[in-house]
N, CA and C of each residue as an Amber inpcrd file, in Angstrom:
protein
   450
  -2.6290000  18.4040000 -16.3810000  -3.6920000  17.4270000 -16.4260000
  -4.7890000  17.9640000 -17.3310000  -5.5750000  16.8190000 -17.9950000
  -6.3040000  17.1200000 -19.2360000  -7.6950000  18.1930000 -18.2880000
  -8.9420000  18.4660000 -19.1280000  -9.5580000  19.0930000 -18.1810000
 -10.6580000  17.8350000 -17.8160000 -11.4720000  18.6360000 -16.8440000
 -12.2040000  16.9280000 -16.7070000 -13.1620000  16.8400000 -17.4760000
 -13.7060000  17.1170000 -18.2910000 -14.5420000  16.3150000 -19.2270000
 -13.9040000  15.6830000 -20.4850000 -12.6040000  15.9780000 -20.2880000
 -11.8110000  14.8570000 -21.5090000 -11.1600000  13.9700000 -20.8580000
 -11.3830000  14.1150000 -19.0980000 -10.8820000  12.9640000 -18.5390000
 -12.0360000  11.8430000 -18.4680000 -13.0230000  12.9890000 -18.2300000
 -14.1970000  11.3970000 -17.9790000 -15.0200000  11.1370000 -19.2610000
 -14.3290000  11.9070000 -20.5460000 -14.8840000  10.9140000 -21.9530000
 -13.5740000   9.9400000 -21.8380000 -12.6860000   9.8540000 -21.4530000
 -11.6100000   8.9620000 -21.6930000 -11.7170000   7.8900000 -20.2640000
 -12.1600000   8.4540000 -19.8730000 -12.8930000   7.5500000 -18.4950000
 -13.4180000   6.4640000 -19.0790000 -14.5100000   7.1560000 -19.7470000
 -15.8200000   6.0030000 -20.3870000 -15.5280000   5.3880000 -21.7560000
 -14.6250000   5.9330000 -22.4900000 -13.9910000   4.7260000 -23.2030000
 -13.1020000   3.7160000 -22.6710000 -12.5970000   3.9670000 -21.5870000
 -12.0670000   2.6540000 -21.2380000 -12.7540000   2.1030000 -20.6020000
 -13.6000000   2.4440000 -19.6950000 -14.8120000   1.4770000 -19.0760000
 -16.1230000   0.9960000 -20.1190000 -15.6160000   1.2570000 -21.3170000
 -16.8310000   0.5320000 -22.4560000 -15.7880000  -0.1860000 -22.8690000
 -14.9410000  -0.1150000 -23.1700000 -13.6310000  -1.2030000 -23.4280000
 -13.7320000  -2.5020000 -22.6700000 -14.2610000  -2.4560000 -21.4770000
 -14.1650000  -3.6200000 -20.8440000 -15.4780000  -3.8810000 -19.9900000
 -16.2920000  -3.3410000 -21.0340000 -17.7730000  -3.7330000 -20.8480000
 -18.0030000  -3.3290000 -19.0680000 -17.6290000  -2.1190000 -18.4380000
 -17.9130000  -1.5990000 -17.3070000 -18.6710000  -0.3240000 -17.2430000
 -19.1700000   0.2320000 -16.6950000 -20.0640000   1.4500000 -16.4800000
 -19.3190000   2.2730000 -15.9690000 -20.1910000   3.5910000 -16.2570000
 -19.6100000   4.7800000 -14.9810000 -20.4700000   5.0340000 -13.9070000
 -20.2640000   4.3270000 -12.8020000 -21.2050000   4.3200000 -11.5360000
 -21.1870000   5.1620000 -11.1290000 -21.8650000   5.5870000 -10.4500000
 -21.6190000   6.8550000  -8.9680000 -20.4950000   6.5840000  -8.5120000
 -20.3720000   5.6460000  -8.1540000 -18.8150000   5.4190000  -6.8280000
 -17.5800000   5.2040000  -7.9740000 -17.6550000   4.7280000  -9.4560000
 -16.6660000   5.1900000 -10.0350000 -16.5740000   6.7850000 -10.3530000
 -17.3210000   7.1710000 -10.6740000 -17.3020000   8.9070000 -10.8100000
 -16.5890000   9.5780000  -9.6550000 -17.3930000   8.9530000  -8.5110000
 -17.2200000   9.2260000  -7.0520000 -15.3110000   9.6090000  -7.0180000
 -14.8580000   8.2580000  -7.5980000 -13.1190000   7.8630000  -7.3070000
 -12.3040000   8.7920000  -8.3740000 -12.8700000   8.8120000  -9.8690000
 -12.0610000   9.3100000 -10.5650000 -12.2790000  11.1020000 -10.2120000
 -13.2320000  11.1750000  -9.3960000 -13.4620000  12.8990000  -9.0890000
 -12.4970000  13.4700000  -7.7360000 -12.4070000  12.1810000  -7.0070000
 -11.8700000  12.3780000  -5.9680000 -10.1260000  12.5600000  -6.2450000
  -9.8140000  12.0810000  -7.4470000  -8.7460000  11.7560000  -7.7890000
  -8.2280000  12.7720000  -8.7060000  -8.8140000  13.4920000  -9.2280000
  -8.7420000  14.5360000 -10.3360000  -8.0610000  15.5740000  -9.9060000
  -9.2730000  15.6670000  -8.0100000  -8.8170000  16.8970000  -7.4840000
  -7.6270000  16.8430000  -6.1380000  -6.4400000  15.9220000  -6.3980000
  -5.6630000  15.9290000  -5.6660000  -3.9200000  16.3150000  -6.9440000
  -3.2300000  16.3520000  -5.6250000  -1.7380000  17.2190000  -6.3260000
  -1.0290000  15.4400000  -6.3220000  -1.7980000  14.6490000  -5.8860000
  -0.3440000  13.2150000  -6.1240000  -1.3980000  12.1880000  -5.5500000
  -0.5910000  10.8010000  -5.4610000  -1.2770000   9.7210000  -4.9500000
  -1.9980000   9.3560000  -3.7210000  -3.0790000   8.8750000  -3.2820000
  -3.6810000   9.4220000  -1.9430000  -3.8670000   7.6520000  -1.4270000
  -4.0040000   7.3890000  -0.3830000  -4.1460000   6.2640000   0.3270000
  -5.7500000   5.8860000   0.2170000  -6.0780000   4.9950000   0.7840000
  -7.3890000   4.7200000   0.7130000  -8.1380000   5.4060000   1.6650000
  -7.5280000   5.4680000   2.7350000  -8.2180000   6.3920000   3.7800000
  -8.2210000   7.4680000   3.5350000  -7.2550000   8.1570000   2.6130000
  -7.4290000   9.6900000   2.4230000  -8.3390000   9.7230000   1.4720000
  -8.6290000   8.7030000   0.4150000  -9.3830000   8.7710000  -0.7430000
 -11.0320000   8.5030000  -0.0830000 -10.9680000   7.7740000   0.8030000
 -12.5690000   8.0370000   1.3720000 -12.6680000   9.4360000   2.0580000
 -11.7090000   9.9310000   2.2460000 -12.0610000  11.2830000   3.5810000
 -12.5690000  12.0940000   2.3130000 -12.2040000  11.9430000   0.7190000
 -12.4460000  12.9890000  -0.4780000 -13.5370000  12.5870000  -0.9950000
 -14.0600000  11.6080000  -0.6170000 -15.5100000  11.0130000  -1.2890000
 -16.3560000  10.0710000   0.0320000 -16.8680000  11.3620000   0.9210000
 -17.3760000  10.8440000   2.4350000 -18.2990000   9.8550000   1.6710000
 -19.5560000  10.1540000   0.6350000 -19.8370000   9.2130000  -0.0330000
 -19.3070000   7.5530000  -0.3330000 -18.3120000   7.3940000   0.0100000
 -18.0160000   6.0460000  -0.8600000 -18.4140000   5.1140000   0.1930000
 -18.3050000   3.8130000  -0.1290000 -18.3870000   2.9640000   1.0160000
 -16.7460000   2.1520000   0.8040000 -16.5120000   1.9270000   1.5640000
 -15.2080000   1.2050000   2.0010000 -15.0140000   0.1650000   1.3390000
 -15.8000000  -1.0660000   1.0880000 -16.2240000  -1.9780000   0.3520000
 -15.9680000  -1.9510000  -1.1250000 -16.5560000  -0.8360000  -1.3850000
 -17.4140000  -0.4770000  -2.3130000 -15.8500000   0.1020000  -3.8140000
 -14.8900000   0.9630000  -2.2360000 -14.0420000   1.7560000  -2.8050000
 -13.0150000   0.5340000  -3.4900000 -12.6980000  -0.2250000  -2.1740000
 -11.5240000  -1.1160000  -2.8410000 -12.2690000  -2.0920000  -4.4190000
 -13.4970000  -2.7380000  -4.3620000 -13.8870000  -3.0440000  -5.7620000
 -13.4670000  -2.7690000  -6.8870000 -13.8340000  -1.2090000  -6.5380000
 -14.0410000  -0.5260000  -8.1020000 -12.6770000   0.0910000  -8.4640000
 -11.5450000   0.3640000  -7.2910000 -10.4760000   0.7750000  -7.6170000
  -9.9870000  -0.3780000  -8.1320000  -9.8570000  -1.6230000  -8.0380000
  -9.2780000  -2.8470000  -8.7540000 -10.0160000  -3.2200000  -9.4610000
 -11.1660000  -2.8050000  -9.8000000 -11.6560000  -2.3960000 -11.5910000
 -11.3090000  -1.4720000 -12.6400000 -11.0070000  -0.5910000 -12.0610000
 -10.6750000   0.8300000 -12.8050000  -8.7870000   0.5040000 -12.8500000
  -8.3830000   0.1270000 -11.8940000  -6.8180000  -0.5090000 -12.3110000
  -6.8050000  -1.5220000 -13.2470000  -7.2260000  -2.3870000 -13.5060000
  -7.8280000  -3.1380000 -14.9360000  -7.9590000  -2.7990000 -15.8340000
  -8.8870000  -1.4310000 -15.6550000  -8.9820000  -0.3500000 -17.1020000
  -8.3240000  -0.0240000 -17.2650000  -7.0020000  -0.1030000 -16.4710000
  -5.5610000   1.1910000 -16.9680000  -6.2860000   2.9480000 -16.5760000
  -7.3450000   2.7820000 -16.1310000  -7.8760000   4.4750000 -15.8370000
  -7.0710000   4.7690000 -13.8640000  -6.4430000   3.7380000 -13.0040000
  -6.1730000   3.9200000 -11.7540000  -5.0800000   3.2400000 -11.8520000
  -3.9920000   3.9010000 -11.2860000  -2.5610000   3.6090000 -10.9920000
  -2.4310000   3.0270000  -9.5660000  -2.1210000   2.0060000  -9.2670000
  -2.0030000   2.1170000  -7.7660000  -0.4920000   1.1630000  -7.3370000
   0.0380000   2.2510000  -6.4940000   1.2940000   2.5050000  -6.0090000
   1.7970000   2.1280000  -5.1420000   2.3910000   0.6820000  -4.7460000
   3.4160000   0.3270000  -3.7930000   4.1750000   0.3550000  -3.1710000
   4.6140000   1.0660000  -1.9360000   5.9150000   1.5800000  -1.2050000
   5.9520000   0.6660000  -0.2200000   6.9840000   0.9730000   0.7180000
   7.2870000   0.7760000   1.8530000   6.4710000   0.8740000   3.0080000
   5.2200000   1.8590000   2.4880000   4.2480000   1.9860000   3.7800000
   3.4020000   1.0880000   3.7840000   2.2960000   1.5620000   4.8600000
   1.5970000   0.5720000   5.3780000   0.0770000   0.4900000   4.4950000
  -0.1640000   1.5000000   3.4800000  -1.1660000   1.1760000   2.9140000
  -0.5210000   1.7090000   1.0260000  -1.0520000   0.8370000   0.1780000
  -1.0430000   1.2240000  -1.0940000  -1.3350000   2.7830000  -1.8300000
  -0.5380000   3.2720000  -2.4370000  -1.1150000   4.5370000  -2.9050000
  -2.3540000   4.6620000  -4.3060000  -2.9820000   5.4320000  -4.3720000
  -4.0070000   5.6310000  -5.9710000  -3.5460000   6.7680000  -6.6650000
  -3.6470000   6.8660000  -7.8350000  -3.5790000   8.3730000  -8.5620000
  -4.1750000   7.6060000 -10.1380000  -5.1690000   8.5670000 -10.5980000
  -5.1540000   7.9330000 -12.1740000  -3.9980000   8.2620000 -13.1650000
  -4.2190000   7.1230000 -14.1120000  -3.1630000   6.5140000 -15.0960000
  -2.6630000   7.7460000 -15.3200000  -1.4930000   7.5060000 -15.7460000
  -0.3270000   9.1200000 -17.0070000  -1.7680000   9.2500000 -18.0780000
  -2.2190000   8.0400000 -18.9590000  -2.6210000   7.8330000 -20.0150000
  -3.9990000   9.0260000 -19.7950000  -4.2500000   9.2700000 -18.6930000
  -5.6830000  10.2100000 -18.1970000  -4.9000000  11.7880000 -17.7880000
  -3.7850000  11.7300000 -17.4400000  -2.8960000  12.6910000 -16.8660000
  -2.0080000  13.3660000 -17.7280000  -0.6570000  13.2980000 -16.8610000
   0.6730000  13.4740000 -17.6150000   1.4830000  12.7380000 -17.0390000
   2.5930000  12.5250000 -17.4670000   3.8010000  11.3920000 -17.3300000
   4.3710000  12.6950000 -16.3810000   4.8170000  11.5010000 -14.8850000
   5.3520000  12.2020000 -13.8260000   6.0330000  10.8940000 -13.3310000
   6.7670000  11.2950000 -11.9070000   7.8590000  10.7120000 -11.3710000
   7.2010000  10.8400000  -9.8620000   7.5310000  10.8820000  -8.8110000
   7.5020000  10.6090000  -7.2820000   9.2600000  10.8990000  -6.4950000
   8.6380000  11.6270000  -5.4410000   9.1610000  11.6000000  -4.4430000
   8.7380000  11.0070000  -3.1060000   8.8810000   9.8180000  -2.7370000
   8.7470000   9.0500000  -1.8330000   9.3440000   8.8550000  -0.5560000
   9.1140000   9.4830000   1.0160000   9.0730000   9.4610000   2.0240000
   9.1420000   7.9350000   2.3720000  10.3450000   7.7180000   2.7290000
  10.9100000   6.6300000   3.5650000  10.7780000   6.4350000   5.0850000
  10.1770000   7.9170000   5.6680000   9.7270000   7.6620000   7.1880000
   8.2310000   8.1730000   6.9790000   7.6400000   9.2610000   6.7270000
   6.3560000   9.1330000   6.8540000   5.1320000   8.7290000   5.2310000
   6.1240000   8.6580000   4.6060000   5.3330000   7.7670000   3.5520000
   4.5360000   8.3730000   2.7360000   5.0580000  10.0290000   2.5930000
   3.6160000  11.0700000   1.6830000   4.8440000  10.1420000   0.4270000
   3.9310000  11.1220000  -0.3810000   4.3650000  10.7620000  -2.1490000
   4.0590000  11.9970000  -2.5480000   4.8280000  12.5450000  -3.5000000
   4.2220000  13.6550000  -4.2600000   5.2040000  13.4970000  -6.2620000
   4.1410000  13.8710000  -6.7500000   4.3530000  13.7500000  -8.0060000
   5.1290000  14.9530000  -8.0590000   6.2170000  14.5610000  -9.1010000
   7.2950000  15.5870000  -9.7210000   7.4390000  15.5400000 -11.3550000
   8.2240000  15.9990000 -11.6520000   8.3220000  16.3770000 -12.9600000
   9.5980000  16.8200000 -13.4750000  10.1730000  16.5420000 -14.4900000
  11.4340000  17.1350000 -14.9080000  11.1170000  17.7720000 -16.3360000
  12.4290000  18.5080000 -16.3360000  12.2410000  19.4200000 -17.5260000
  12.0250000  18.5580000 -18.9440000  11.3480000  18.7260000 -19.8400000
  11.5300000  18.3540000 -21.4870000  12.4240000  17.5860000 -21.8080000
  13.9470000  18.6110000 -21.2840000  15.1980000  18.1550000 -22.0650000
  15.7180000  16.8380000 -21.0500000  15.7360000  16.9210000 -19.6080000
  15.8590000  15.7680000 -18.6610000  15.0700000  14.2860000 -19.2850000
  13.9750000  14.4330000 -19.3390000  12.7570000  13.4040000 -19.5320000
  13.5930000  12.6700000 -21.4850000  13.8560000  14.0210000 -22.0640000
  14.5830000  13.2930000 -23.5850000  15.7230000  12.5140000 -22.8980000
  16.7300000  12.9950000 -21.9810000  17.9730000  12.2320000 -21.6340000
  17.8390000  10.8460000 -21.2290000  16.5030000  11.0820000 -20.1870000
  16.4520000   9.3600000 -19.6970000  15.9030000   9.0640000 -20.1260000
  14.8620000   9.6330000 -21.6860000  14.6880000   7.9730000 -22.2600000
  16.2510000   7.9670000 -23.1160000  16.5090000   8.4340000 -23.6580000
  17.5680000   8.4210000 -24.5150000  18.4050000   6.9570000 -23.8990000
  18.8960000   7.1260000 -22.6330000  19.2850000   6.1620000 -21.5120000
  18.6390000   5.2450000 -21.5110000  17.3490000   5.0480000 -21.2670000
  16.6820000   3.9770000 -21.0060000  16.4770000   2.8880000 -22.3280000
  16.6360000   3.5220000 -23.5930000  17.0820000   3.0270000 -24.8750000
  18.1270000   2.3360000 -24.7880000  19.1300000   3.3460000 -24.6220000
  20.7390000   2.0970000 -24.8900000  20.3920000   1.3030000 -23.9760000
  19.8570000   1.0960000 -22.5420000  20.2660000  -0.0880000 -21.6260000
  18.9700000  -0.8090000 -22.1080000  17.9900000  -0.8810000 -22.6380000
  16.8380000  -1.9510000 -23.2570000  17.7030000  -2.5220000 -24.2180000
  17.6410000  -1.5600000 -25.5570000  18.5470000  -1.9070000 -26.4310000
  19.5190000  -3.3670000 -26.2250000  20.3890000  -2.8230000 -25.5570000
  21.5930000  -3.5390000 -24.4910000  21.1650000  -4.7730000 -24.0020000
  20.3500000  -5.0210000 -23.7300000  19.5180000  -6.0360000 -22.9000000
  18.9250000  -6.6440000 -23.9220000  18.2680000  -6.2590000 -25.1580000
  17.2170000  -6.8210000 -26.3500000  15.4750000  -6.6900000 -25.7820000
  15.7050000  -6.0950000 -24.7570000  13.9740000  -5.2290000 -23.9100000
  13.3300000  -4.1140000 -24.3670000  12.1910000  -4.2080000 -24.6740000
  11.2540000  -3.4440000 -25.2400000  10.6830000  -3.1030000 -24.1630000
  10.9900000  -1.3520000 -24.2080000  10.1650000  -0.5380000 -23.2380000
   9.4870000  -0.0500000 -23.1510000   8.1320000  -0.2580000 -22.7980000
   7.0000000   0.3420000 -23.0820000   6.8650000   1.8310000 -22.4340000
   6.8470000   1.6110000 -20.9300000   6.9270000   3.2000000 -20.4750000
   7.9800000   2.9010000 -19.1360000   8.7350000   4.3590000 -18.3980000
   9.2460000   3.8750000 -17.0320000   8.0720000   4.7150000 -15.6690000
   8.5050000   4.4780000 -14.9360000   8.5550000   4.7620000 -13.8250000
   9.8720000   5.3290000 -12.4930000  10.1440000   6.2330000 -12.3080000
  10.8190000   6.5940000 -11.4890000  10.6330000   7.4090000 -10.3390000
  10.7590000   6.8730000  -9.3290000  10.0190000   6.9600000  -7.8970000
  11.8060000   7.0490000  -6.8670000  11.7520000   8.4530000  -6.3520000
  12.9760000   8.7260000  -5.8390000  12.5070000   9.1830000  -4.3900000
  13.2810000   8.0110000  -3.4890000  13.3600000   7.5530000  -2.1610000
  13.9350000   8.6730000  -1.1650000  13.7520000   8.9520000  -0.3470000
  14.1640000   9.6760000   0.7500000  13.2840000  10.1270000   1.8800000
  14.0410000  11.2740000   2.1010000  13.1160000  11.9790000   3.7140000
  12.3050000  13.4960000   2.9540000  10.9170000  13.5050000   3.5200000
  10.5200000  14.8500000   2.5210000  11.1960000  15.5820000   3.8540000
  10.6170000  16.9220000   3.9610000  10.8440000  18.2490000   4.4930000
  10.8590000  18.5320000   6.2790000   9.5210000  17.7990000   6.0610000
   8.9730000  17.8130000   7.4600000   9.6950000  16.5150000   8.5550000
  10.6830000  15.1890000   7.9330000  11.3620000  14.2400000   8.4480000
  12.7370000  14.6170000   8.5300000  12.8720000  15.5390000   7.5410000
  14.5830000  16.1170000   7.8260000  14.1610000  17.2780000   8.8810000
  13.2820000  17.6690000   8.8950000  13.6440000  18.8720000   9.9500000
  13.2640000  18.1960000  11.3220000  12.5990000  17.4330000  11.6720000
  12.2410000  16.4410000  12.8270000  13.2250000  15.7010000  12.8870000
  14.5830000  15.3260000  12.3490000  15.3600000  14.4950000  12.8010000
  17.1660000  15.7100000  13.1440000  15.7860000  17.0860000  13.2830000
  17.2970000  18.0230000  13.3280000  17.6920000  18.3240000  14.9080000
């Protein structure tokens, strides 16, 4: 991940892009967000910014997802995940908990990441689909659900 003051000049070009500010409670989110290892829920994202208001949080996170500066992540659980964009980051993948619902960002090697796009080419290709970027989010039980179901 970039360091943070080239995250939050790239912050504030995309929030001048779309004629938005850098508030406190956006600073508040993209700081709270900087300093985590993967995607955090809303409740975990207020427990990292006791500051925010609740209100206040969901707003500006579906402002800042607008900007393309906040990713926010859909599973099976019961609340939505956040993490900022690759475009602020690095291009990562997920491991996704099918019983208790953590997420954690992963990563594959150089030469893996060349194979599947390589892949993801012929089957666009194949199709006549233009791919802008993927996403791959791999389903299962983390650590702590396989050993609780031993």
């Amino acid at each position: 991940m970039g360091d943070g003051s080239e995250i939050e000049r790239q912050v504030i070009d995309r929030l001048n892009a779309h004629d938005l500010r850098f508030t406190v409670a956006r600073r508040q989110i993209v700081k709270a967000l900087r300093g985590v290892d993967g995607p955090v829920t809303l409740p975990e994202l207020l427990d990292l910014a006791p500051d925010l208001a609740q209100s206040s949080a969901y707003r500006n996170l579906a402002l800042l997802e607008d900007a393309g500066i906040v990713r926010r992540l859909v599973h099976s659980t019961d609340h939505a995940r956040y993490e900022l964009a690759e475009v602020l980051t690095e291009h990562h993948h997920h491991l996704v908990c099918d019983r208790c619902g953590v997420v954690r960002d992963i990563a594959f090697s150089d030469e893996t990441e060349e194979l599947l796009d390589q892949e993801i080419a012929e089957v666009a290709a194949a199709e006549r689909f233009h791919v802008t970027r993927h996403i791959l989010d791999l389903h299962g039980l983390c650590s702590d659900c396989v050993a609780a179901t031993s």
